[in-house]
C-alpha positions in Angstrom: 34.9 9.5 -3.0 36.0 12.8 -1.0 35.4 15.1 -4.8 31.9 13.3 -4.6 31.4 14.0 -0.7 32.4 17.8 -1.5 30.2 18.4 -4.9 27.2 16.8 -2.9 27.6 18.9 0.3 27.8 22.2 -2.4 25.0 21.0 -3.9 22.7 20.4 -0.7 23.6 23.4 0.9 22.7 26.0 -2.2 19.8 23.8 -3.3 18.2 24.1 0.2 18.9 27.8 0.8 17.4 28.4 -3.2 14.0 26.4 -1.7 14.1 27.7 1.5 14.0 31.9 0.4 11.7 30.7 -2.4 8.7 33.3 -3.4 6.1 32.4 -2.5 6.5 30.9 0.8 5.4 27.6 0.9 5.1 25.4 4.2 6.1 22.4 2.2 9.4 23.8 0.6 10.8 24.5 4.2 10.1 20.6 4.9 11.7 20.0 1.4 14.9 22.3 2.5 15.4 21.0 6.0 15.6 17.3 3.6 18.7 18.9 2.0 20.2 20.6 4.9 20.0 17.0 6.9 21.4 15.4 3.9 24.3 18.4 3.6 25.1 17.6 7.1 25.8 13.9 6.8 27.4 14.0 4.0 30.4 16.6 5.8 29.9 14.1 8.8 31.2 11.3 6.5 33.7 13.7 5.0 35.5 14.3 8.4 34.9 10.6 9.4 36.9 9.7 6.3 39.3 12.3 6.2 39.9 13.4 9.8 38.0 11.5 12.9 35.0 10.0 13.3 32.5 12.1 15.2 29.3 9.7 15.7 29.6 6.1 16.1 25.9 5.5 15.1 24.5 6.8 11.5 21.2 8.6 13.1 20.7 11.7 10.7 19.0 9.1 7.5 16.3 8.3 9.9 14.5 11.6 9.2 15.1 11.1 5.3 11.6 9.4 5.2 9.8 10.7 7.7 10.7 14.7 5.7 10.6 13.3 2.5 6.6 11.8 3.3 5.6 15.2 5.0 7.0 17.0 1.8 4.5 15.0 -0.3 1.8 15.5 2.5 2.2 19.0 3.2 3.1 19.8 -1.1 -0.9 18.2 -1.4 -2.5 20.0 1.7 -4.3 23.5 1.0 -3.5 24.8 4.4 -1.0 22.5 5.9 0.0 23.0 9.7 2.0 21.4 11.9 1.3 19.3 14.4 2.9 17.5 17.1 1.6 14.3 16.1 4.0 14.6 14.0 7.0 14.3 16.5 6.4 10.4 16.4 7.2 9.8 13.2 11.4 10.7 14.5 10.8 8.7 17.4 13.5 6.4 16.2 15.8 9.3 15.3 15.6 10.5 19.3 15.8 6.7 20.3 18.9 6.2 18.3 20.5 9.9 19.2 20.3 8.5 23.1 21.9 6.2 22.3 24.9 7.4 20.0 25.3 9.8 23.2 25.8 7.4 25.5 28.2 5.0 23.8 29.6 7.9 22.0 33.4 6.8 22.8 32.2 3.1 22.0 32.9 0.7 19.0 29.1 0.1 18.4 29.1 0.1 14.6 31.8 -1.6 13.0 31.4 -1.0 9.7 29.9 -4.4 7.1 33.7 -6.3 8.0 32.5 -6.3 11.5 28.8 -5.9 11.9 28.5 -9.6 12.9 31.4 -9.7 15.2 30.3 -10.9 18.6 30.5 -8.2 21.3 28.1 -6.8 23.5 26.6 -4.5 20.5 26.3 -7.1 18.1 22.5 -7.5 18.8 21.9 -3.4 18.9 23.6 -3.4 15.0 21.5 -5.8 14.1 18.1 -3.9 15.5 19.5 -0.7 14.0 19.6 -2.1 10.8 16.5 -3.6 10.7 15.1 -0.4 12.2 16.4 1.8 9.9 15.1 -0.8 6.8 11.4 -0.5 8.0 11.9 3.1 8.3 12.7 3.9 5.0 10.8 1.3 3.2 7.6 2.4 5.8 7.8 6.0 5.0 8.5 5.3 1.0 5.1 3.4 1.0 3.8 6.4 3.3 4.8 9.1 0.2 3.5 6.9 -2.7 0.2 6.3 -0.9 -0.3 10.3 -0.2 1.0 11.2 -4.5 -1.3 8.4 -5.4 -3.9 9.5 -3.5 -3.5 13.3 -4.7 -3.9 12.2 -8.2 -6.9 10.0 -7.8 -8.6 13.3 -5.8 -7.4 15.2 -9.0 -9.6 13.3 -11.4 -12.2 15.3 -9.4 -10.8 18.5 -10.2 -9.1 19.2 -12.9 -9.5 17.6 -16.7 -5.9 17.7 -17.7 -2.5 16.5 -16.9 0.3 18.1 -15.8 3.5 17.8 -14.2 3.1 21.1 -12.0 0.0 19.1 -10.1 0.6 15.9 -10.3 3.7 15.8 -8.4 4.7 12.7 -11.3 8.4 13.9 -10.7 7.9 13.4 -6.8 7.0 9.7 -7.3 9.2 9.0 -9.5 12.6 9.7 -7.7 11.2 8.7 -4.4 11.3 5.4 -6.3 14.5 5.9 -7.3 15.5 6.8 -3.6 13.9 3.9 -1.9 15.4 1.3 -4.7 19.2 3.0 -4.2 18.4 2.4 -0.7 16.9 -1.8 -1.2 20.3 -1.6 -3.1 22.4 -0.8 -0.4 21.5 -3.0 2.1 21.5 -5.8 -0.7 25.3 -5.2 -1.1 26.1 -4.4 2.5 24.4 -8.0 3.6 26.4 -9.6 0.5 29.7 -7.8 2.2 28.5 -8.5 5.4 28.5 -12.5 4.7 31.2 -12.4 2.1 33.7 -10.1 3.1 34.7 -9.3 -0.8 33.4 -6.2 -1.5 36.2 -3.5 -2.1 33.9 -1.0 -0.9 31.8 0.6 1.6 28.3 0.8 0.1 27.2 3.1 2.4 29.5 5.6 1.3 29.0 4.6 -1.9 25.5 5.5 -1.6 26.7 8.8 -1.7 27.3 8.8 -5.3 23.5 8.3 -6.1 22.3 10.5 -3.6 24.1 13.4 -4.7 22.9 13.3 -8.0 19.4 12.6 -6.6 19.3 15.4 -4.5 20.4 17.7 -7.5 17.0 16.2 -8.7 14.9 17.2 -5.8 16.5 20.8 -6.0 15.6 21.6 -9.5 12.5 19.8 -9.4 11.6 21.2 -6.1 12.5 24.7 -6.8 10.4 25.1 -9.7 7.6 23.2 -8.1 4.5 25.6 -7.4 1.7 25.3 -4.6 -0.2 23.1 -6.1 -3.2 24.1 -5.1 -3.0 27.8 -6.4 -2.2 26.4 -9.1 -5.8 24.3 -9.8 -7.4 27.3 -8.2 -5.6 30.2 -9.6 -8.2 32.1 -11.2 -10.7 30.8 -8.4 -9.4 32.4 -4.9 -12.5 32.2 -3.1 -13.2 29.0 -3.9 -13.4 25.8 -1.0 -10.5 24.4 -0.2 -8.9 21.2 -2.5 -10.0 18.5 -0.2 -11.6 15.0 -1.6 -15.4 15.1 -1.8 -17.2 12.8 1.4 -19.9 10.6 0.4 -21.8 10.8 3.8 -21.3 14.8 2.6 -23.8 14.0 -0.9 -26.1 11.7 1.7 -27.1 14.6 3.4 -26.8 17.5 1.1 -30.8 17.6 0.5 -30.6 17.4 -2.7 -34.3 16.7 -5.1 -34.0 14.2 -7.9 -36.0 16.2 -9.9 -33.2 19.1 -9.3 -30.7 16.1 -9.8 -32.2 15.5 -13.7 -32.1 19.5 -14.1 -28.7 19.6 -13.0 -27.6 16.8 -15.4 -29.4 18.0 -18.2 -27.8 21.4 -17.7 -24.3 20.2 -17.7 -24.9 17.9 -21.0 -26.8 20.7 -22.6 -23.8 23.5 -21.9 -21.1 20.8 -22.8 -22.6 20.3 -26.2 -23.4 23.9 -27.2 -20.9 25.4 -25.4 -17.6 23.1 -25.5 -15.7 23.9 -22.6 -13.8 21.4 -22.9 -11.8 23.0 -25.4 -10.2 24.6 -22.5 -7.0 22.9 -22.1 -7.1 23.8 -18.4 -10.4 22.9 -17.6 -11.3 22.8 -13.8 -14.7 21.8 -11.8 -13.6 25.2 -10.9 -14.6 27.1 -13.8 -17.1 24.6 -15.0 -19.4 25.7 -12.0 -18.9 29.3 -12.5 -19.8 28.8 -15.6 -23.4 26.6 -15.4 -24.3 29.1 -11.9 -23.9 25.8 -9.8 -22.2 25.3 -6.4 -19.0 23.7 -6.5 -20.0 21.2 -4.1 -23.4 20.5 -5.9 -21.6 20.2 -9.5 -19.3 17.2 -8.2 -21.9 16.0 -6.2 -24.2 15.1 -9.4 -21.2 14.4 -11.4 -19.7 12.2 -9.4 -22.9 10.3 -7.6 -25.6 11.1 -10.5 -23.4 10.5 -14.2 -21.5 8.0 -12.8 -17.8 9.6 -13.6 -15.2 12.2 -11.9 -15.0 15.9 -13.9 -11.8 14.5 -15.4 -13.0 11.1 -17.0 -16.7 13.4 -18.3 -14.3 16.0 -20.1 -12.4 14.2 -21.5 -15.3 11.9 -23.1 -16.3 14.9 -24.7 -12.7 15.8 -26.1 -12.3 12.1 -27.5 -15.7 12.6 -29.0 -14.7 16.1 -30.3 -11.6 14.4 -31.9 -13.1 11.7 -33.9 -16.2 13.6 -35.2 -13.2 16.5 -36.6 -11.1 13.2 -37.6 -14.1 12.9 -40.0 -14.3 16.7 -41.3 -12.8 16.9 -44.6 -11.8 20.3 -44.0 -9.7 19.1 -41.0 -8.0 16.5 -43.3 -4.5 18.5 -43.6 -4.0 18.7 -39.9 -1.5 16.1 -38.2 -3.7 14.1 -35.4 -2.0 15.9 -32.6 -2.9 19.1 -33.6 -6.6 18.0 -33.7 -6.1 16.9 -30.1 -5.0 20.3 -29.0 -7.8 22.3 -30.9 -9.9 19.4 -29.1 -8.8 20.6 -25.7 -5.9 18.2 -25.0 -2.8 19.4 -23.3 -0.4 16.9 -24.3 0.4 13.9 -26.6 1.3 11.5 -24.0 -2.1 12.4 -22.2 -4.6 11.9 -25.3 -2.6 8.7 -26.3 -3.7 7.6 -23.0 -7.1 8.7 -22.9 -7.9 8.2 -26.3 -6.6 4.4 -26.5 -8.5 3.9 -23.3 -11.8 5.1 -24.1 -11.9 3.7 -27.9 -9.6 0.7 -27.7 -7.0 1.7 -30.8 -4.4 4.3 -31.3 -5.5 7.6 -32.4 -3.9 6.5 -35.7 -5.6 3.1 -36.0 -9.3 4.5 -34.8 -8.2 7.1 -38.0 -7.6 4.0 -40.7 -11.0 2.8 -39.7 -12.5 5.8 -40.9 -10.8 5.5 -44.6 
């Protein structure tokens, strides 16, 4: 346990200094790197409580793992994010519990699992902190999956491809990891606390998957960029990354007749045109391209043709794929390679798409054609 302890305090500390002096400064990567530093610092605080006295009576420092780990995915998905001291709030039970490990700081409050149900006068406040601490992490786990889901649905309006650098896929998925190693523990700390048979502390055993966890956040979070220069990068004048409001289109002033002109224009260009073809289309470059407002090309895409940019492009690349699935000339080319001349940017992405929109495999909707 004390080799893991040591390789995970390393690990937290480097990881978080590598994020924190990253180029270019992002807002979110200091949120990201105080995560770390939080974690580096329990971790020695269980070191020394193991090894030479215990410092803390109550475990207060994993109360801010979800409320930093939420604002990461918030702030990682904001244009301009700023702080605010709303934010405070979400550590209120961080501060409530730091009171108190002050004042009963020479106290037996926690007990470890053997003794958590032992009646004494803190019996009741072990049972509130763990409950506490249960909501907190499943409330702020729900909290990060809401905000990534939600910054991939408002993608769909943006951008016509997939990609791991803006879709913050990696995010999700070990913040699931994190929250199930957590339902975990408390499954086997309220078997030991019943039982008594477990030969180990889970807690401390938690320590095992959340060292390699956080080597997971470090590498993933150092070579994540700012997502939104990344949508926008050839675009810097362009309005911010923010979801489109519908009151916004009720009031825009905008003709029908201008509506049809508009429309006509897009389908015209994407026929003659085939920007699609651009594996990293945005509405971005689309409007520069037709002389039409940002604002006024998602406005008629999304309330007049009845789809977001990213489910109208890649109608077009589907259609482009089964029309050069047809082309004789075409007929030594593997199907992938069709999907990337089609504008496509990966395999897993026109499997997806393509099965969706037709209803067979690329490879099935190509028998059909024999």
């Amino acid at each position: 346990m004390e080799a893991i302890l040591y390789i995970g305090i390393a690990q937290t500390f480097f990881a978080g200094i590598l994020i924190a002096v990253k180029r270019p400064v992002i807002y979110a990567n200091q949120i990201l790197s105080a995560w770390l530093f939080i974690i580096c610092a329990e971790m020695i605080i269980v070191l020394i409580n193991e090894t030479l006295i215990e410092l803390y009576p109550i475990k207060i420092l994993p109360y801010t793992y979800g409320p930093l780990l939420m604002l990461y995915a918030k702030w990682m998905t904001t244009e301009k994010p700023r702080f605010n001291l709303k934010y405070l709030w979400h550590f209120a039970p961080f501060f409530i519990f730091l009171i108190a490990s002050l004042i009963f700081f020479d106290q037996s409050v926690m007990r470890g699992t053997h003794g958590f149900l032992v009646t004494d006068r803190f019996v009741s406040f072990r049972i509130v902190y763990a409950i506490t601490f249960f909501v907190s992490i499943t409330a702020y786990s729900v909290a990060t999956f809401v905000v990534i889901h939600r910054h991939q649905r408002r993608l769909k309006k943006l951008v016509s491809y997939s990609s791991g650098k803006i879709t913050l896929q990696w995010l999700l998925g070990l913040s699931i990891t994190f929250y199930t190693g957590y339902v975990l523990m408390f499954i086997f700390g309220g078997i030991d606390i019943m039982t008594g048979f477990l030969p180990f502390d889970p807690y401390e055993i938690s320590f095992i998957g959340l060292t390699l966890l956080t080597f997971l956040f470090g590498v993933f979070g150092f070579q994540q960029p700012a997502i939104f220069e990344e949508v926008v990068r050839f675009h810097p004048e362009s309005i911010p990354m923010e979801p489109d409001d519908p009151k916004k289109y009720q009031r825009s002033g905008l003709k029908q007749e201008d509506v049809a002109d508009f429309v006509n224009k897009i389908r015209k260009y994407m026929v003659i045109e085939k920007p699609y073809l651009n594996r990293e289309l945005s509405i971005y470059d689309l409007a520069d391209q037709l002389k039409i407002p940002r604002h006024i090309l998602s406005e008629v895409i999304n309330e007049h043709m009845g789809k977001n940019f990213y489910n109208l492009v890649n109608d077009y690349r589907v259609n482009e794929v089964k029309e050069r699935m047809k082309r004789e000339d075409l007929q030594h080319l593997t199907i992938l390679a069709i999907a990337y001349d089609s504008g496509f940017n990966s395999k897993s992405s026109f499997n997806t798409i393509f099965k969706e929109k037709t209803g067979k495999t690329p490879s099935e909707y190509l028998k059909t054609l024999d």
